[in-house]
C-alpha positions in Angstrom: -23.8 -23.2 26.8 -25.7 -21.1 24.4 -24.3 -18.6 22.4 -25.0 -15.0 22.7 -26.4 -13.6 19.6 -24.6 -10.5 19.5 -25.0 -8.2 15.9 -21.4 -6.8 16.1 -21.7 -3.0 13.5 -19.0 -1.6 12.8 -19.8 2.0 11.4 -17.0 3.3 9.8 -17.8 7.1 10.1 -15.2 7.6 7.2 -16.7 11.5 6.6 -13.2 12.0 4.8 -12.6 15.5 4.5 -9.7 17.2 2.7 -6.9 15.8 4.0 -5.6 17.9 6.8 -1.4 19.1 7.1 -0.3 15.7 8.6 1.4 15.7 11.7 4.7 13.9 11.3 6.7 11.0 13.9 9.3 12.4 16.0 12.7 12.9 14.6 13.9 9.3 13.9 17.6 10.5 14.0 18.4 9.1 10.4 15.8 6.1 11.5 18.4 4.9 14.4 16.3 3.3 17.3 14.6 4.8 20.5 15.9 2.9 23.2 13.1 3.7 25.6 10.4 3.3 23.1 10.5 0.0 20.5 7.5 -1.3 19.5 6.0 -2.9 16.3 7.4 -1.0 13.1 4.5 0.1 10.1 5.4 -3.1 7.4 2.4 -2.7 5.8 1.5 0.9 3.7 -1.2 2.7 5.0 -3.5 5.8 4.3 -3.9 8.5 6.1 -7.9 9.2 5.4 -7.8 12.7 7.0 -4.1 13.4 7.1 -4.0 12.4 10.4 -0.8 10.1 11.2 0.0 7.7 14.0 3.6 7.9 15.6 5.3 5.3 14.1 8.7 4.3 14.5 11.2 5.2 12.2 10.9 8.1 9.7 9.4 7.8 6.2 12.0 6.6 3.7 14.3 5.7 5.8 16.6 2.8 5.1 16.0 -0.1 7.4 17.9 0.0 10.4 18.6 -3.9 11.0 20.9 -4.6 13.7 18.8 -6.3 16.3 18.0 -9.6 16.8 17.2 -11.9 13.7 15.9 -16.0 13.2 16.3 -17.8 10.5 12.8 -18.3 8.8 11.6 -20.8 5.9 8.1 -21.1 5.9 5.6 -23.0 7.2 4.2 -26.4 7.9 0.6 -27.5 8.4 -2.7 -26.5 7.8 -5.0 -23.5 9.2 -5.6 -23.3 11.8 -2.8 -25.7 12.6 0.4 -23.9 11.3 3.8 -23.8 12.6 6.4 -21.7 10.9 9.8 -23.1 10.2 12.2 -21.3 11.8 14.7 -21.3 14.5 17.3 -18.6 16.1 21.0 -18.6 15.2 23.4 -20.7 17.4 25.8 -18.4 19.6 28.7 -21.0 18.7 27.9 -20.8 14.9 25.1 -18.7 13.4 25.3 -20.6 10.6 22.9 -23.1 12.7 19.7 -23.3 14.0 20.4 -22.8 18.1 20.4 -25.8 20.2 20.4 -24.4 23.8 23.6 -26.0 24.4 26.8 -24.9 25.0 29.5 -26.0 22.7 27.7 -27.6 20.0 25.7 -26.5 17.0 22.0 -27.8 16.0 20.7 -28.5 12.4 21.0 -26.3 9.6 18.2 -24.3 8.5 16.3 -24.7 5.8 15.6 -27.9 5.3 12.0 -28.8 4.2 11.0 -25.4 3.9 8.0 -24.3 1.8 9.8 -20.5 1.0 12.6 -19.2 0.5 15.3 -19.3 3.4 15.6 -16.4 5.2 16.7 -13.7 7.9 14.0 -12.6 10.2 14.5 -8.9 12.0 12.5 -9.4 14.7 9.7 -6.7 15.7 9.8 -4.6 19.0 13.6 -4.9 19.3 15.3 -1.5 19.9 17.9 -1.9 17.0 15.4 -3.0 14.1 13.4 -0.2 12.5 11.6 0.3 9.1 9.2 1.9 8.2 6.7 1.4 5.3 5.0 4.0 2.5 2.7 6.2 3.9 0.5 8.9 2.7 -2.6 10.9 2.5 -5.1 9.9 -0.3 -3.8 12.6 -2.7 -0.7 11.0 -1.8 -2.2 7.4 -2.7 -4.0 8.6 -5.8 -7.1 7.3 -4.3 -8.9 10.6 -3.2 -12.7 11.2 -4.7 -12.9 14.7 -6.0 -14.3 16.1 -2.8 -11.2 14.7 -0.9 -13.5 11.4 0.5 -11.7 8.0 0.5 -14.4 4.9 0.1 -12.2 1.3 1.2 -12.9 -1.3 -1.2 -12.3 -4.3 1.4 -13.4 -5.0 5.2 -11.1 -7.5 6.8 -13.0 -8.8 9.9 -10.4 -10.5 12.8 -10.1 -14.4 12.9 -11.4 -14.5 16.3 -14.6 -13.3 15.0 -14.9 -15.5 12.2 -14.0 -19.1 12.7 -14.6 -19.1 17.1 -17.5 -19.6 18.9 -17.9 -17.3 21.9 -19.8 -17.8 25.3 -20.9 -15.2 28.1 -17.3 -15.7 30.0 -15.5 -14.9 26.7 -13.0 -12.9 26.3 -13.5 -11.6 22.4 -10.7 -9.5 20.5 -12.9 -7.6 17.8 -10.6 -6.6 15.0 -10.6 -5.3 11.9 -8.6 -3.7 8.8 -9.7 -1.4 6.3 -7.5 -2.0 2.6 -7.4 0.3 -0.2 -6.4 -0.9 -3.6 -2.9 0.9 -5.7 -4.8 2.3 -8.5 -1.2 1.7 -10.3 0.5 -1.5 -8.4 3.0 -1.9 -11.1 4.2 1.8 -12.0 3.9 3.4 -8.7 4.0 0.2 -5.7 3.7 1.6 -2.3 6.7 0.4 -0.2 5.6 -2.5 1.8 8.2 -5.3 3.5 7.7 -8.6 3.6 7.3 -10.5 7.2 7.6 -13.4 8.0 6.0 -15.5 11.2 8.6 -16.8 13.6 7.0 -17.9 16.9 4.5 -18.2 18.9 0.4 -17.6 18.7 -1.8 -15.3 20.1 -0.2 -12.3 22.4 3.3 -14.6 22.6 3.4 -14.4 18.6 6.5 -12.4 17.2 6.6 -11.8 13.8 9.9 -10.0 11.8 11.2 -8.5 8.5 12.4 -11.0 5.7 16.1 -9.9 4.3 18.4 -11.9 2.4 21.3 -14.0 3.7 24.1 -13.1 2.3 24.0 -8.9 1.7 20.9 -8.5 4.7 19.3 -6.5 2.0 15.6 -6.1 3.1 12.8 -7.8 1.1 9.8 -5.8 -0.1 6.0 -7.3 -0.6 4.0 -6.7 -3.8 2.5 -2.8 -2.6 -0.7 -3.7 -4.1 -2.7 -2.6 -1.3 -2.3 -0.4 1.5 -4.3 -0.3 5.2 -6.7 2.9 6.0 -6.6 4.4 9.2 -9.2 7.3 10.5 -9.5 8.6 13.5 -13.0 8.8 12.8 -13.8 4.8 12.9 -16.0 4.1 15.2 -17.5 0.2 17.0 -21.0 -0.4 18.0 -22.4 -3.4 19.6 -26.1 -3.7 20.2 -28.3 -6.7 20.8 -30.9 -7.7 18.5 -33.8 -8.6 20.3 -35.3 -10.4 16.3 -33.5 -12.3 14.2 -31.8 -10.6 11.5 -33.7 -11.6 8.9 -36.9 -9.6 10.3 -38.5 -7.0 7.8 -38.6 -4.7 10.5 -35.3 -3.8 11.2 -34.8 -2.0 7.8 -36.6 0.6 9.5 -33.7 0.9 12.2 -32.2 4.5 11.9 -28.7 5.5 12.9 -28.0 7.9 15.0 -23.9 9.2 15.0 -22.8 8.9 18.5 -25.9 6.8 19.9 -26.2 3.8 17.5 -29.1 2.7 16.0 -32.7 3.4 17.1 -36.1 2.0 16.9 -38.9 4.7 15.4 -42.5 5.7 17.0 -44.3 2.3 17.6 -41.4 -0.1 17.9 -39.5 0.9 21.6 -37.8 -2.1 22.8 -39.3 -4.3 20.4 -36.4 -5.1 17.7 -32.9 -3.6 19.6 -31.0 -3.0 22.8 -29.2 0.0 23.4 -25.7 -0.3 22.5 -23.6 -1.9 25.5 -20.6 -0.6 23.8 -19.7 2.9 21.1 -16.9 4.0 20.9 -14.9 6.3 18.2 -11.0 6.0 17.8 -10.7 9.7 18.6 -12.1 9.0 21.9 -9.8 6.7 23.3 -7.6 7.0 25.9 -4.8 4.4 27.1 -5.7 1.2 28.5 -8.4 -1.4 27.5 -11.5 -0.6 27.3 -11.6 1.7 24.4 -11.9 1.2 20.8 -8.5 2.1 19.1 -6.0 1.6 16.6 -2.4 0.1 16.8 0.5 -1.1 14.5 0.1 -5.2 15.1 3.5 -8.0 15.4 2.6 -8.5 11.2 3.3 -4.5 11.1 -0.1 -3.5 9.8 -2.7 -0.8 11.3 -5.6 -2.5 12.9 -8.4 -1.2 14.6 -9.2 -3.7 17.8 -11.2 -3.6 21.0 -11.3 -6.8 23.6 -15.1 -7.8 24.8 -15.9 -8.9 27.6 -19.1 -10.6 27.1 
């Protein structure tokens, strides 16, 4: 079936003000968990471009709160996009061992073959595991321009728009991650934890926070770079009606709130109207709306599911 040629924009509508008072998460309670409410916990530090903060679980600073359920994790095996992590859950008659659903007995050790370093796993969107990574605004990050704006150095674009083909039934998750550099990784590294992957692919996939074996002391990542989130962000998909190599379209003009539109002499001739613009401020619950969430790997991703 042929493909749909589909330009996919993204305009990133980072007018980054002064940052704004941020509004902080819900009292954490010393960063114990919320029965009623677990979810993914921030891993990953992110920026708040206009001071303005998702709830996150947890509180900021907080020492991890790691008494949920855990896997033992010790890499991977294979090769994209054919990888299977090495891992397993503890065995209720010895959690010494990797479980073997049966009743009485132990299974294999953990460990063996592994490609990283052996591991607990604190599994995500379990009531009695909560973290929470660095946050700030970017005065906070050291990143701010002198007129408060915040430019990203790096545009991460979602696997499933990358290496799949798509057809008119598809079903296509759109993501994408904005990262910001640590203008001083070494003398000031924003707090990040390691994760490791422990099951699963896809919406089944579960993903939790590397600690040590022996003391469960948590393991942090490098805090080199940190994830951007704005409220502002906003995805546009129009059709081009020309290939994109056509001179013509440098004379496209964008239009905030409308997308991008043809001038006197070209109506209808090089785009469609956009069949999909929405900004992150304007989303409600549900699909169907361009938004931002904290994903299984902990990070703050901006996504929206196509139908085509």
């Amino acid at each position: 079936m042929k493909h749909l040629k589909y330009f996919l924009i993204l305009l990133l509508l980072l007018v980054l003000v002064a940052p704004l008072a941020a509004k902080g998460p819900p009292d954490g309670g010393g960063g114990k968990p919320n029965p009623e409410s677990a979810g993914n916990n921030l891993s990953y530090p992110v920026i708040w471009a206009e001071g303005v903060q998702k709830v996150l679980p947890g509180t900021l600073g907080m020492t991890p709160y790691l008494e949920g359920e855990w896997w033992y994790s010790w890499g991977t095996t294979g090769t994209d996009p054919n990888v299977t992590p090495l891992s397993c859950a503890p065995d209720p008659d010895g959690d010494a061992y990797c479980d073997d659903g049966l009743p009485e007995t132990v299974g294999v050790e953990p460990g063996l073959g592994g490609n990283m370093e052996l591991v607990r796993a604190y599994l995500q969107k379990d009531q009695f595991n909560t973290w929470q990574a660095w946050s700030g605004t970017p005065v906070d990050a050291g990143v701010a321009e002198s007129d408060g704006k915040i430019f990203v150095d790096w545009i991460d674009w979602g696997d499933n728009l990358e290496s799949v083909d798509w057809y008119t039934r598809s079903q296509v998750r759109t993501e994408v991650v904005l990262f910001q550099e640590n203008p001083d990784p070494v003398g000031n590294p924003w707090l990040e934890y390691e994760m490791r992957h422990t099951s699963g692919w896809g919406i089944d996939e579960v993903h939790g926070l590397a600690a040590t074996l022996g003391a469960t002391e948590p393991i942090t990542g490098t805090g080199t770079r940190a994830t951007v989130y704005s409220p502002c962000a906003r995805f546009t998909i129009q059709k081009l009606l020309v290939p994109r190599e056509e001179p013509s379209l440098a004379t496209l003009n964008w239009v905030p709130g409308e997308g991008w539109t043809e001038p006197e002499g070209y109506e209808g001739d090089l785009i469609n109207p956009p069949i999909f613009n929405g900004a992150v401020h304007e989303a409600a619950d549900g699909p169907g709306y361009y938004n931002a969430e904290i994903n299984v790997k902990g990070r703050i991703i901006y996504g929206y599911t196509w139908n085509v």
